[in-house]
C-alpha positions in Angstrom: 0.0 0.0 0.0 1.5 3.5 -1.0 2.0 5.9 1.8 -0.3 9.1 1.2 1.8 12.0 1.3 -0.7 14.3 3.2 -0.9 12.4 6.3 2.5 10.5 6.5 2.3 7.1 8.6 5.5 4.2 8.4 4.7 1.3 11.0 7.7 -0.1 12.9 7.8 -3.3 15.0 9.0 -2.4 18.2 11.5 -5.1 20.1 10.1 -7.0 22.7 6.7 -6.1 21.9 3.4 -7.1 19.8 2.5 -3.3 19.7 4.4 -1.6 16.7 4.8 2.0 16.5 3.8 4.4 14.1 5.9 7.0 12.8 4.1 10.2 12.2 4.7 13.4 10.7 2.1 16.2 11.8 1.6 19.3 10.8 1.9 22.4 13.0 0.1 25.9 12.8 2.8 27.1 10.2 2.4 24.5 8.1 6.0 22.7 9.3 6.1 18.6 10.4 7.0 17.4 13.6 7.9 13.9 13.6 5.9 11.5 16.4 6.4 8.0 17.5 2.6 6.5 18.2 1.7 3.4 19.8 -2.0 2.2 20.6 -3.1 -0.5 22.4 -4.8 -3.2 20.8 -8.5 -3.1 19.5 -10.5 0.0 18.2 -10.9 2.5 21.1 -10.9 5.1 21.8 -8.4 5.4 24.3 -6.8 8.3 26.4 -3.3 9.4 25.0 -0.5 10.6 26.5 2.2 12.3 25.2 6.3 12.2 26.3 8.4 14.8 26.0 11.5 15.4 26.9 14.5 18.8 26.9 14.7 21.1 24.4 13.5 20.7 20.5 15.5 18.9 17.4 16.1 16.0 16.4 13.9 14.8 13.8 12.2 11.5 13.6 15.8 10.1 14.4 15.2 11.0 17.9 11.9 9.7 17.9 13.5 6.4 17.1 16.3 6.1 19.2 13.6 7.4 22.1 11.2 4.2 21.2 13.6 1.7 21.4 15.5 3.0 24.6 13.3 5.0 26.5 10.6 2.8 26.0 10.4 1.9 29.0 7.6 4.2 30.1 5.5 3.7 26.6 5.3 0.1 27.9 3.9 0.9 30.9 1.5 3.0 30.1 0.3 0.4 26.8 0.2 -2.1 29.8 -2.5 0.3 31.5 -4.4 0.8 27.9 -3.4 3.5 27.2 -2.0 4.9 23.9 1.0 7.2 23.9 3.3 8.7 21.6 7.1 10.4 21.9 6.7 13.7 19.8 9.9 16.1 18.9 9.1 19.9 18.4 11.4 22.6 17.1 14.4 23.9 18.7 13.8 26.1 21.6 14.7 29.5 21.3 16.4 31.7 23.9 14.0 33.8 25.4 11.8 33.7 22.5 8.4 33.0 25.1 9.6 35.7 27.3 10.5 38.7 24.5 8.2 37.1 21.8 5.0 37.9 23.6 1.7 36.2 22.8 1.6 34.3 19.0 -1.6 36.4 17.1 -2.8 34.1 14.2 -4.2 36.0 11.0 -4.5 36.1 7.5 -3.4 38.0 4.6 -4.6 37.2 1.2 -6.4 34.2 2.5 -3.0 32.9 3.6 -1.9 32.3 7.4 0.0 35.8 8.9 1.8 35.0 12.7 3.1 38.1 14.0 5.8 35.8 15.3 7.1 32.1 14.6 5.3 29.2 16.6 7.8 28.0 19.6 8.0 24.9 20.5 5.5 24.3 23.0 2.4 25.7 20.6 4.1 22.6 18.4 3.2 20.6 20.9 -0.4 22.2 21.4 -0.6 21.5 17.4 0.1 17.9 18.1 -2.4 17.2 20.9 -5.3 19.0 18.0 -4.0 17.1 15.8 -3.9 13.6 17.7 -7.6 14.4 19.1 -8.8 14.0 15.8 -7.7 10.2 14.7 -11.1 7.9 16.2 -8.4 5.5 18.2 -8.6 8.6 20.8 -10.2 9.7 23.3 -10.4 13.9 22.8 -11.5 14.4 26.1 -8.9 12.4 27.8 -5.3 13.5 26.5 -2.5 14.3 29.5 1.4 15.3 29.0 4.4 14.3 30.7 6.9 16.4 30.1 10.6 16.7 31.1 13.1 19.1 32.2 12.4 21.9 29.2 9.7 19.3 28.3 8.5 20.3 32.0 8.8 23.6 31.7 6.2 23.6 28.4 3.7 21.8 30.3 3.4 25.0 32.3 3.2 27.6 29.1 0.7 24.9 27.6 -1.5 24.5 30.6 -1.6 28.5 30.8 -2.9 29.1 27.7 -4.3 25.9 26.1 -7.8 24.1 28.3 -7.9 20.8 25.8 -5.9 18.6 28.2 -7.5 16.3 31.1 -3.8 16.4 33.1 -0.4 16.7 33.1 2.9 15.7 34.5 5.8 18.0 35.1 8.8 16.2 35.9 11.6 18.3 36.7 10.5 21.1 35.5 13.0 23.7 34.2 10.9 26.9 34.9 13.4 29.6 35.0 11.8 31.7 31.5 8.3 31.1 32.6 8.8 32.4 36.4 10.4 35.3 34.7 13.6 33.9 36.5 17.2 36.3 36.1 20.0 34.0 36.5 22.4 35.2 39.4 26.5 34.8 38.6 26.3 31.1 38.6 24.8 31.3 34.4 26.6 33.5 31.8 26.7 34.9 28.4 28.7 33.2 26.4 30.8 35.7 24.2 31.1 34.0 20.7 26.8 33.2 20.7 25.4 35.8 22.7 23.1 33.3 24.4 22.9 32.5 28.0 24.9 29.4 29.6 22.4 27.8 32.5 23.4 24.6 32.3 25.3 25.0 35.8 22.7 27.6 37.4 22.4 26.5 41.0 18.4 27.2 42.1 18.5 24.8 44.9 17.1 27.1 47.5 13.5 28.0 46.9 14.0 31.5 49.0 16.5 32.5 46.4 14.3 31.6 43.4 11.4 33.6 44.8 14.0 36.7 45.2 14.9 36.4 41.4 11.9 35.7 39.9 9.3 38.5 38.4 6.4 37.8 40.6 3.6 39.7 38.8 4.8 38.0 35.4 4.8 34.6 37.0 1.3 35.2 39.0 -0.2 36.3 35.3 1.2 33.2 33.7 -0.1 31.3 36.6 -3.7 32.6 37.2 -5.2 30.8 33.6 -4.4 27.8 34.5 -6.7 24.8 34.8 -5.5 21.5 34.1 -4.5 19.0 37.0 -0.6 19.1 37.3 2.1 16.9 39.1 4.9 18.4 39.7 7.4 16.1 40.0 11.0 17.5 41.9 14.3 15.3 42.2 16.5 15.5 45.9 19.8 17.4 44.9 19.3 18.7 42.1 20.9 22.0 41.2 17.4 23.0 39.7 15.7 21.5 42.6 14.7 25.2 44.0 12.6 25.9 40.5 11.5 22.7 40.9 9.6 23.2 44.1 8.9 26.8 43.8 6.5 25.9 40.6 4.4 23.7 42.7 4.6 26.4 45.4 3.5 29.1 43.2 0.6 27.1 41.7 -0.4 26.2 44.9 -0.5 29.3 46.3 -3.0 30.4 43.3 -5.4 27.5 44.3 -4.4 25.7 41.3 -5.2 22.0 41.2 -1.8 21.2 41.6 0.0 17.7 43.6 4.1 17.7 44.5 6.6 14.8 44.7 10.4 14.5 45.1 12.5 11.8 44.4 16.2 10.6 45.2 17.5 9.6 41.8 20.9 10.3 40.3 19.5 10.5 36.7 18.1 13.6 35.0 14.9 12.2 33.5 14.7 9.3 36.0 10.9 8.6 34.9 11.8 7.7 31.6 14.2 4.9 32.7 16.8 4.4 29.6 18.5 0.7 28.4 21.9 0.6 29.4 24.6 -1.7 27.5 23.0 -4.7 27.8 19.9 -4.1 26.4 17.9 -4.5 29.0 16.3 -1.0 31.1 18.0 -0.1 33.6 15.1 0.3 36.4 15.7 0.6 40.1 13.1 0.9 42.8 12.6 4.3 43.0 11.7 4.4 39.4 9.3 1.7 39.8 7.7 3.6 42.0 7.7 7.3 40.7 6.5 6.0 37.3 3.6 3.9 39.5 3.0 7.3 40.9 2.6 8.8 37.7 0.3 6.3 36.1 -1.7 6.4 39.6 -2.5 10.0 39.0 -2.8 9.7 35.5 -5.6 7.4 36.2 -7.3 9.4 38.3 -7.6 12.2 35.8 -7.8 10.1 32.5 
């Protein structure tokens, strides 16, 4: 059967499982692909979906790829609680461009689409979820994120101005640009980009955060809102301040919002990764963070 170029769909058997995946290209709001791994349980549906991101943009369907076959780990487990899920890639973040790019208008010119900026990476994401909500294998009504690190950070700029997901799950969230956070000496510019080195910025103390971040700009960002978060923090971390101070924050707004921390020496411990092997390389803690996270996704989905 020839693939139809308009909705672009290769199946790939997935090792160690009976559930293939389909790789995906979908179309965002300016017309670009992002590429999407998508599994689905058995039978017709519809079921609830989840989606997996994780860090900053790029990639390709490359990543997508390597992230089925060795971070599958999670995918399993939630195909295991029938639920269908997909690892999605988005574009590459750009530095500051939420904070100085303000608000994306959508218009037309000449019957043609007019942005009066680019899409970032996160309203690829949003694109995604409208775009998955309309295949009959889902449920539209039950869609959640977990989302990692920068892949944390867009479930909050999502949830604040998107209301079409049921929950989400922010693990490690790395907040800084939507609390309006200014790096103290610990992050610099570095001279031959111009862009901002964080990758050593030490947030561990939630006083500091608070005493760095723009309040009313976080608050505003905050107060829309709706969707059931977990906020998921990680003992040590240099980041661990943001961590916490996101959940405190949305909290503090009456947001329905839940908090846990966990002792894990990886970065990204829910998505457990295979080590050399072959085999995942699982300890009890993840065993039980990612319980926690299908526990809760339960309850919302």
């Amino acid at each position: 059967m020839g693939i139809d170029p308009e909705h672009v769909t290769i199946v790939e058997e997935v090792p160690g499982s009976d559930i293939p995946v389909e790789l995906k290209y979908v179309e965002t709001w300016d017309g670009l692909y992002a590429p999407i791994g998508l599994r689905i349980p058995p039978g017709p549906g519809p079921y609830p979906l989840v989606l997996l991101a994780s860090g900053n943009g790029g990639g390709g369907m490359a990543w997508i790829r390597d992230a089925v076959a060795n971070r599958g780990f999670i995918m399993d487990r939630l195909l295991e609680q029938g639920y269908a899920c997909a690892w999605i890639r988005y574009r590459t973040e750009v530095e500051l461009g939420y904070e100085n790019g303000g608000h994306l208008v959508r218009d037309t010119r000449q019957g043609r689409d007019m942005f009066n900026r680019s899409p970032l990476e996160y309203e690829d994401e949003i694109a995604i979820v409208e775009q998955l909500k309309q295949d009959p294998r889902i449920d539209p009504d039950r869609v959640g994120l977990i989302g990692m690190s920068h892949g944390g950070e867009m479930v909050l700029k999502i949830a604040s101005e998107y209301q079409g997901l049921a929950a989400a799950v922010a693990s490690e969230p790395a907040s800084h640009e939507f609390l309006a956070l200014s790096p103290d000496n610990t992050a610099f510019v570095d001279p031959q980009t111009g862009l901002r080195n964080i990758e050593e910025m030490q947030m561990i103390e939630t006083e500091k955060v608070r005493s760095r971040i723009d309040m009313a700009k976080a608050t505003e960002r905050i107060a829309t809102i709706d969707t059931p978060i977990l906020v998921m923090g990680r003992e040590d971390d240099h980041l661990q301040g943001i961590f916490r101070t996101s959940y405190d924050l949305l909290a503090e707004a009456g947001k329905p919002v839940e908090w846990v921390s966990w002792d894990h020496d990886l970065h990204g411990y829910v998505y457990p990764q295979r080590g050399p092997d072959g085999e995942y390389e699982v300890n009890e803690v993840q065993e039980e963070a990612i319980a926690g996270v299908l526990s809760y996704l339960g309850r919302h989905l």
